[in-house]
ZALODO-775035 format. One record per residue (C-alpha): x, y, z; residue number from 0. Coordinates in steps of 0.02 Angstrom, whole numbers. Example, Ala and Ser with C-alpha at 12.3 -4.5 7.8 and 13.67 -1.06 7.14 Angstrom:
BEGIN
R       px       py       pz     k
R      615     -225      390     0
R      684      -53      357     1
***
This chain:
BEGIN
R       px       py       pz     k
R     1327     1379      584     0
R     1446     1267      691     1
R     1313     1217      815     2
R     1194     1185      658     3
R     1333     1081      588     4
R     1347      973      756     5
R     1181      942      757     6
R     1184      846      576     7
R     1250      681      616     8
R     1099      682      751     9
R      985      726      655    10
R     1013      603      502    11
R     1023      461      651    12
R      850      532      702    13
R      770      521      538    14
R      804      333      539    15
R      660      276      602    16
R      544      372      507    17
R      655      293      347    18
R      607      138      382    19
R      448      143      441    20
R      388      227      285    21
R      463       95      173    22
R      365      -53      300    23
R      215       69      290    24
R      230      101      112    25
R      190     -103       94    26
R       39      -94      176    27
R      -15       54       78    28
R       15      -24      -93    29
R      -73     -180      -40    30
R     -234      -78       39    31
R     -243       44     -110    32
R     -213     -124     -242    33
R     -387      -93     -323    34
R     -371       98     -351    35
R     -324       67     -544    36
R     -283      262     -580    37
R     -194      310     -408    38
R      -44      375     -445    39
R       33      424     -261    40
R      141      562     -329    41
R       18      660     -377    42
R      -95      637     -237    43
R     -114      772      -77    44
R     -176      633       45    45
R      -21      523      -12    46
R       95      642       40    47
R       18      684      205    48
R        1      509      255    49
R      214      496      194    50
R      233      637      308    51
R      159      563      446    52
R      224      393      429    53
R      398      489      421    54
R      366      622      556    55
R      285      530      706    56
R      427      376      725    57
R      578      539      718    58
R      475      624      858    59
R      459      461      956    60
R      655      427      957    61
R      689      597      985    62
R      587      603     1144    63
R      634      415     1205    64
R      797      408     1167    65
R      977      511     1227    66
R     1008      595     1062    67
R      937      764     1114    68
R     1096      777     1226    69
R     1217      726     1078    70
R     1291      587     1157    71
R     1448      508     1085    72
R     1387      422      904    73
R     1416      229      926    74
R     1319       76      822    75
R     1199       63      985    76
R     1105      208      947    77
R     1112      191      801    78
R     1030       11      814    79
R      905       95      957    80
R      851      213      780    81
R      828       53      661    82
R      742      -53      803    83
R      616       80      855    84
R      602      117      646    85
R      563      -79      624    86
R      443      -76      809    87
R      344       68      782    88
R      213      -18      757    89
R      210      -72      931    90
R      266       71     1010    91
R      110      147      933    92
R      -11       43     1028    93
R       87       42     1201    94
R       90      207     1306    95
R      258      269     1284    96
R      357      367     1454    97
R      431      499     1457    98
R      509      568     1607    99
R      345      562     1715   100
R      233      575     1593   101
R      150      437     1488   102
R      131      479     1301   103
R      -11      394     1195   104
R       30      436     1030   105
R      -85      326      899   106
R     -235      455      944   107
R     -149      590      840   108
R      -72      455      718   109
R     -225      399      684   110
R     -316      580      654   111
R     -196      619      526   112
R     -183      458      451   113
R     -365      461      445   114
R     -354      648      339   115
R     -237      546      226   116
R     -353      426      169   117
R     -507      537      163   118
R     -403      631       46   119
R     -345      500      -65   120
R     -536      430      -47   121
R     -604      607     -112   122
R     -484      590     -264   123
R     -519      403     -305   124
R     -690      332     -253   125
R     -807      385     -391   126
R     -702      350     -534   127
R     -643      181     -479   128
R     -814      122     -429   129
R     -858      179     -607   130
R     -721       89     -681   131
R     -762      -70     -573   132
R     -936      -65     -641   133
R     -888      -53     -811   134
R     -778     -209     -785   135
R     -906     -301     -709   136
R    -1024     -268     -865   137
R     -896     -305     -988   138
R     -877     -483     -897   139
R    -1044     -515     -912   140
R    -1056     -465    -1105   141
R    -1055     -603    -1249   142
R     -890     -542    -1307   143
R     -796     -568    -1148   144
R     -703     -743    -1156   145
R     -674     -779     -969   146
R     -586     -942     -985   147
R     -453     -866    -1108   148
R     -430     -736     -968   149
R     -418     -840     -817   150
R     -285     -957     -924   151
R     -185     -789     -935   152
R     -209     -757     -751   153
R     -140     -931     -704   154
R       18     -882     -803   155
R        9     -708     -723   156
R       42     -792     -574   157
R      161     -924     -598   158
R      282     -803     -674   159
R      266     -658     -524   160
R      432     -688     -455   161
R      367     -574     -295   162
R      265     -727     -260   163
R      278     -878     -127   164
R      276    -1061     -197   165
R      126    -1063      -59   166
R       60     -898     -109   167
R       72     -962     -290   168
R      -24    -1148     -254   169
R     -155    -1001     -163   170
R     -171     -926     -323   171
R     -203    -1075     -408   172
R     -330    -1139     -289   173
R     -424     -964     -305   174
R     -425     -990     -485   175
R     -510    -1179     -477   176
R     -624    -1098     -374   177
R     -676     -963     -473   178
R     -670    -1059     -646   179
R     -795    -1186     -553   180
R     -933    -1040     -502   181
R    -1112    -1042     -588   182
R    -1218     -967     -654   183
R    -1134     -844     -730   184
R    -1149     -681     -654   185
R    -1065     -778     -482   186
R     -946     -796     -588   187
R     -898     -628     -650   188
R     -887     -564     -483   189
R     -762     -694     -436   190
R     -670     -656     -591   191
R     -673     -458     -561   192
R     -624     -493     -368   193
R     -487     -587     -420   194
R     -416     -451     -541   195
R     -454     -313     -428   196
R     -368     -375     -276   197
R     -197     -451     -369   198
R     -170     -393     -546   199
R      -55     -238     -538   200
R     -105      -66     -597   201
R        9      -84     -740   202
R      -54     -222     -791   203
R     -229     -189     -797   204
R     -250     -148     -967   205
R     -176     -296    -1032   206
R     -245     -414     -906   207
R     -446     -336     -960   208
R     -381     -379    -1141   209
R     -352     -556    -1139   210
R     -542     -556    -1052   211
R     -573     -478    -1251   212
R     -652     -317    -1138   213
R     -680     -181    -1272   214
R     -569      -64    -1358   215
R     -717       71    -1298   216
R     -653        6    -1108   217
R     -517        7    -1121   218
R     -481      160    -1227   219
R     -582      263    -1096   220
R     -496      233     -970   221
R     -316      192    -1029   222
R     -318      297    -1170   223
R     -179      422    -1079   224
***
């Protein structure tokens, strides 16, 4: 128990990395998977492989690279060594890594499993989004859909997401000109279900589809839970 109990401070200091490459990684994932509109990633297998991965691989790096396998006194160096390998795995990913003699490439086996991750998550999501998607695309089209009543919301959508840039907010804008200025019509409604796909939060769907005036049938189908 006592040599368990020595090992504890080293071991949290290890887990750094993985820490905080999971929250950088977990960025990247909420941006890629932005038009899955019924992912929820805590009830998802591949989610939860590709957390364990993101967490696993940067612990196993700093355990191999760096002293703490021979519990070396505990100072704010190592423990930046655990944050600045946690903040750089990314590029210790794509540079051979050495260790002792050997040279280590690790993204190979990163990328298998991350890989396994997403084919999960793809097997779980693909049909009904593309469903959904297609639905949204034919409600767009429809008499009933008011498209410049939506894209007025989406401008205020915008302005008021404090999460934004000024910059990333004038982008906005621009992308809205752009789309409110497409003919005919069905060029249109792709550039209006682009735009929604690719920045309106899930949350937010259902209201967002709303102020389009989609139908309660839509909407009730797929929101009704």
């Amino acid at each position: 128990m006592k040599s368990l109990l020595d090992w504890l401070p080293y071991i949290g200091i290890a887990v750094i990395p993985g820490i905080v490459n999971l929250i950088a990684a977990w960025q990247k994932l909420t941006k890629k998977c932005q038009f899955l509109p019924f992912f929820k990633p805590q009830k998802s297998l591949g989610f939860w492989v590709w957390a364990a991965v993101q967490l696993i691989f940067p612990v196993l790096l700093f355990w191999l690279v760096s002293p703490i396998k021979t519990q070396p006194n505990i100072e704010l160096k190592l423990i930046f060594e655990a944050l600045g390998l946690g903040i750089g795995f990314v590029a210790f990913l794509n540079a051979s890594t050495e260790v002792g003699t050997l040279s280590l490439d690790i993204k190979p086996v990163y990328d298998f499993f991350i890989g396994i991750a997403y084919e999960l998550i793809a097997n779980n999501e693909t049909r009904r989004t593309a469903s959904f998607w297609d639905d949204v695309g034919r409600e767009l089209n429809s008499k009933t859909a008011d498209l410049k009543i939506g894209l007025k919301y989406l401008e205020d959508y915008f302005l008021c997401d404090v999460s934004l840039s000024s910059s990333v907010k004038q982008e906005k804008q621009d992308q809205l000109k752009q789309v409110q200025n497409k003919r005919p019509k069905e060029e249109k409604v792709k550039a209006v279900k682009s735009l929604i796909m690719m920045n309106v939060r899930r949350k937010d769907l259902s209201d967002v589809l709303k102020k389009f005036q989609c139908s309660s049938e839509l909407l009730n189908r797929y929101f009704s839970n």
